[in-house]
C-alpha positions in Angstrom: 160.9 216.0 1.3 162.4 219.2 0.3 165.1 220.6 -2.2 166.7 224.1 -2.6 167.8 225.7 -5.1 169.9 228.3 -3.1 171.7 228.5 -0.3 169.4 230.8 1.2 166.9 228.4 0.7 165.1 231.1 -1.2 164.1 228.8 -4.0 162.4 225.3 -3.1 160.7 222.6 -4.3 158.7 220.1 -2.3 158.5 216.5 -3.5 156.1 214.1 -2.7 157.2 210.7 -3.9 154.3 208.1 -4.1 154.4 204.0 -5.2 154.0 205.3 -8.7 154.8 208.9 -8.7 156.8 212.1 -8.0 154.6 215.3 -7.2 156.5 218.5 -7.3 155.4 221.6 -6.6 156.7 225.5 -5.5 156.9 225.3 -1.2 155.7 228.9 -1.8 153.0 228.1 -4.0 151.1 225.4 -1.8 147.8 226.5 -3.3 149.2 226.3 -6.7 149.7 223.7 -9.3 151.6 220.7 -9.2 153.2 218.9 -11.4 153.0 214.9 -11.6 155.6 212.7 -12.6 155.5 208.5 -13.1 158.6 207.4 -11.5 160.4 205.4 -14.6 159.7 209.0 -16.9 161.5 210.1 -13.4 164.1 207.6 -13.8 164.6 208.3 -17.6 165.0 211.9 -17.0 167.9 211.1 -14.6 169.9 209.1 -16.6 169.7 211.4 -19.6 170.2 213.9 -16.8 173.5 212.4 -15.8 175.0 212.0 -19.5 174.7 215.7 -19.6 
Protein backbone atom coordinates (compact mmCIF):
# COMPACT_ATOMS: atom_id res chain seq x y z
CA UNK A 1 0.00 0.00 0.00
CA UNK A 2 1.12 3.32 -1.02
CA UNK A 3 0.41 7.08 -0.12
CA UNK A 4 1.47 10.44 -1.81
CA UNK A 5 2.05 13.29 -0.59
CA UNK A 6 1.81 15.24 -3.96
CA UNK A 7 0.03 15.15 -6.83
CA UNK A 8 2.93 14.33 -8.76
CA UNK A 9 3.42 11.57 -6.71
CA UNK A 10 6.83 12.98 -6.00
CA UNK A 11 6.62 12.34 -2.32
CA UNK A 12 5.55 8.65 -1.04
CA UNK A 13 5.32 6.56 1.55
CA UNK A 14 4.87 2.83 1.48
CA UNK A 15 3.05 1.07 4.24
CA UNK A 16 3.19 -2.29 5.29
CA UNK A 17 0.38 -3.05 7.70
CA UNK A 18 1.07 -6.30 9.69
CA UNK A 19 -1.43 -8.26 12.57
CA UNK A 20 0.39 -6.01 15.02
CA UNK A 21 2.05 -3.33 13.11
CA UNK A 22 2.42 -0.45 10.59
CA UNK A 23 5.90 -0.27 8.83
CA UNK A 24 6.51 2.94 6.93
CA UNK A 25 9.14 3.78 5.10
CA UNK A 26 10.40 6.41 2.02
CA UNK A 27 9.35 4.32 -1.59
CA UNK A 28 12.65 6.01 -2.67
CA UNK A 29 14.55 4.94 0.13
CA UNK A 30 13.91 1.00 -0.01
CA UNK A 31 17.32 0.40 1.38
CA UNK A 32 16.78 2.76 4.09
CA UNK A 33 15.31 2.79 7.39
CA UNK A 34 11.95 2.15 8.47
CA UNK A 35 10.01 3.10 10.87
CA UNK A 36 7.71 0.59 13.02
CA UNK A 37 4.51 1.39 14.46
CA UNK A 38 2.09 -0.92 16.93
CA UNK A 39 -1.30 -0.45 15.48
CA UNK A 40 -3.29 0.94 18.80
CA UNK A 41 -0.10 3.79 19.13
CA UNK A 42 -1.36 3.92 15.22
CA UNK A 43 -4.85 4.29 16.31
CA UNK A 44 -4.16 6.82 19.10
CA UNK A 45 -2.22 8.99 16.77
CA UNK A 46 -5.38 9.14 14.51
CA UNK A 47 -7.82 10.15 16.85
CA UNK A 48 -5.65 12.91 18.34
CA UNK A 49 -4.98 13.37 14.63
CA UNK A 50 -8.57 14.02 13.80
CA UNK A 51 -9.26 16.59 16.93
CA UNK A 52 -6.67 18.62 15.32
Amino acid sequence: MAYTSTEQGGNCLEIAPTPHALHIRDSKQTAGPTLTVPRDSWAGFLVLARRG
